[in-house]
C-alpha positions in Angstrom: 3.4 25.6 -21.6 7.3 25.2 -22.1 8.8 21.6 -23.2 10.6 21.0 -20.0 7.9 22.0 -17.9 5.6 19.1 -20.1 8.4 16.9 -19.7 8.9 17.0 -16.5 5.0 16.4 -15.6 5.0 13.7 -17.6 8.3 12.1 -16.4 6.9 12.3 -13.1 3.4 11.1 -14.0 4.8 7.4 -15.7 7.1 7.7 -12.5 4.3 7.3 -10.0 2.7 4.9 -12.5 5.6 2.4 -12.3 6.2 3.4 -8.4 3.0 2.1 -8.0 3.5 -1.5 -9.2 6.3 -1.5 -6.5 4.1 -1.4 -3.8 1.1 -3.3 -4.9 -1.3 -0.9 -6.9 -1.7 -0.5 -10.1 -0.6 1.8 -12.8 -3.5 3.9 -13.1 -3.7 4.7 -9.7 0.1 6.2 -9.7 -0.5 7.8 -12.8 -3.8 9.5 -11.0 -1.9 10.4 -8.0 1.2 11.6 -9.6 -1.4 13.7 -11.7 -2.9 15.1 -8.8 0.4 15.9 -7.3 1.9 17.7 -10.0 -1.3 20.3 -10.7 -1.9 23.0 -8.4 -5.6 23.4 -9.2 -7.9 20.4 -8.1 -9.1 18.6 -11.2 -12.5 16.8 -12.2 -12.9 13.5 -13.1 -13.3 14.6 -17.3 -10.1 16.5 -16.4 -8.5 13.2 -15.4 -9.7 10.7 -18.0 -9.1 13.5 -20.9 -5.4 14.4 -19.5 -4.6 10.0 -19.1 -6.5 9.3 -22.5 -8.4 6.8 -20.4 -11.9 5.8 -19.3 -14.3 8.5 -16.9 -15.0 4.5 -15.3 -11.5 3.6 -14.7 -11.0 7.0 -13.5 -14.3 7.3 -11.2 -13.1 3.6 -10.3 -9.7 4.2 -8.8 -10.1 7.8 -7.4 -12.1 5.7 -5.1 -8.9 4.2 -4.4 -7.4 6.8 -4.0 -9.2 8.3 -1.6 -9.8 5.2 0.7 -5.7 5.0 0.9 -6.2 8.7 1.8 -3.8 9.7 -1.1 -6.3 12.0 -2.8 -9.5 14.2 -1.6 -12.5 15.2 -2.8 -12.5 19.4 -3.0 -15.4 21.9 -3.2 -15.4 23.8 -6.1 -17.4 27.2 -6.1 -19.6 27.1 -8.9 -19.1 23.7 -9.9 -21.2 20.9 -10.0 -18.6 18.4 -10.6 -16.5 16.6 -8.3 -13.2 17.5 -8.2 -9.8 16.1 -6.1 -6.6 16.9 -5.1 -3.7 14.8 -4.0 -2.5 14.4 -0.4 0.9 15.9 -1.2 2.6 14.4 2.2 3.8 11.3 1.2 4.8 10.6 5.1 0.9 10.7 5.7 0.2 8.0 2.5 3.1 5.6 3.7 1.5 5.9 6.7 -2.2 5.3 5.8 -0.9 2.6 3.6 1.2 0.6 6.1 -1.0 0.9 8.9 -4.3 -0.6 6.7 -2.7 -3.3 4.6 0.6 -4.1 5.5 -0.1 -4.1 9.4 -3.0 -6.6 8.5 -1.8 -8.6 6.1 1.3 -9.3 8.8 -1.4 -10.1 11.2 -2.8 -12.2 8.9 0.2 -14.4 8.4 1.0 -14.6 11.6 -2.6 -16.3 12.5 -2.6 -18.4 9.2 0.7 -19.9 10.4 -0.3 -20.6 13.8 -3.5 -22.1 12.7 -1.3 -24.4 10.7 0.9 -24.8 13.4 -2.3 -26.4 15.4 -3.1 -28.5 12.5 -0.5 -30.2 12.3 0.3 -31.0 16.2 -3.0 -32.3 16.2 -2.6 -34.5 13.6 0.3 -36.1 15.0 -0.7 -39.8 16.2 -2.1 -40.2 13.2 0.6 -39.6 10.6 2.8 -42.3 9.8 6.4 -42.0 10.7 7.3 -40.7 6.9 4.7 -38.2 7.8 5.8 -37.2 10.7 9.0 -36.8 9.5 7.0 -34.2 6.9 5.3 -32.6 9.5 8.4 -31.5 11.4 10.1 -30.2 8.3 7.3 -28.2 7.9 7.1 -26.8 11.6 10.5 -26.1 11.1 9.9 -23.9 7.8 6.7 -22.5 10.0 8.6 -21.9 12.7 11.0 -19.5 10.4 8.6 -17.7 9.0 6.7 -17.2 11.9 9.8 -15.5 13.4 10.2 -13.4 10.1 6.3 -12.2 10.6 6.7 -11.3 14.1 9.7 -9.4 13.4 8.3 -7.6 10.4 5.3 -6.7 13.3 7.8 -5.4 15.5 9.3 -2.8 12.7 5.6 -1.8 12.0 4.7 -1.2 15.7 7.9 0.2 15.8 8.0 2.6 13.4 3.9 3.5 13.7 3.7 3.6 16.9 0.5 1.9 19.0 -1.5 4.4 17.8 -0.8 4.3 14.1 0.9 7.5 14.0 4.5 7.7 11.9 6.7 7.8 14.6 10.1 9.8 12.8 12.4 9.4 15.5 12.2 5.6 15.1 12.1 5.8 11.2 15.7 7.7 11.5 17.4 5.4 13.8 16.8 2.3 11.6 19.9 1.3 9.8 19.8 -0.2 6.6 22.8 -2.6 4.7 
């Protein structure tokens, strides 16, 4: 195979594997992905650990991952017993599967977390002493913040996947960012 065509595979490949960090996976499973991506035949588990120089576990481990973020699926190979996967190569359709299982749940998440605190600390009132007290506001102020903040961020995500969970584009172009 020529150089740039190795280079660029493997540019792309540490790519994903630091892309991933960014949004909360780990290296491995970029460097699967962006593997998967870049080759146009679907590739076995051996074809993945002996390509990354790493485990047939780790591999076997986070193609499960993979495939539970619906960024890779498992493909039938004729004649082979093995299993074998290929990347989902629209990345609207990962952003999507991602923000509408973690990121619309961990929002939710925050949002009851603070209101449960919220309750907490309104029913602690009478008895907290007035330095308490005192606390106790400052920290429904800082709650208050951050509940606005959370229920914003929910907004954006219903905003831009739509009730249904579907990518919505029109509302993805029309947000303005800076």
């Amino acid at each position: 195979m020529h150089e740039s065509l190795i280079a660029v595979n493997e540019s792309t490949v540490a790519g994903m594997g630091r892309l991933a960090g960014f949004f909360g996976f780990n290296e491995v499973m970029g460097r699967l992905y962006g593997t998967l991506l870049m080759h146009p035949e679907p590739l076995s588990l051996d074809d993945l650990a002996s390509g990354l120089k790493i485990s047939k576990g780790s591999v076997s481990m986070n193609m499960r991952s993979l495939e539970r973020w619906g960024m890779a699926e498992e493909v039938w190979v004729r004649g082979e017993r093995k299993k074998y996967y290929t990347a989902v190569p629209d990345l609207w359709q990962v952003i999507r599967n991602v923000l509408n299982s973690r990121e619309r749940r961990e929002v939710q998440l925050a949002i009851q977390v603070l209101s449960e605190s919220v309750e907490k600390l309104r029913s602690a009132g009478d008895e907290l002493t007035p330095e308490e007290r005192e606390l106790a506001q400052f920290y429904l102020e800082r709650i208050g913040d951050l509940q606005a903040f959370f229920t914003v961020a929910q907004l954006a995500l219903e905003t831009v996947l739509g009730s249904d969970g579907a990518l919505d584009f029109d509302a993805v172009t029309k947000i303005e960012i800076g």
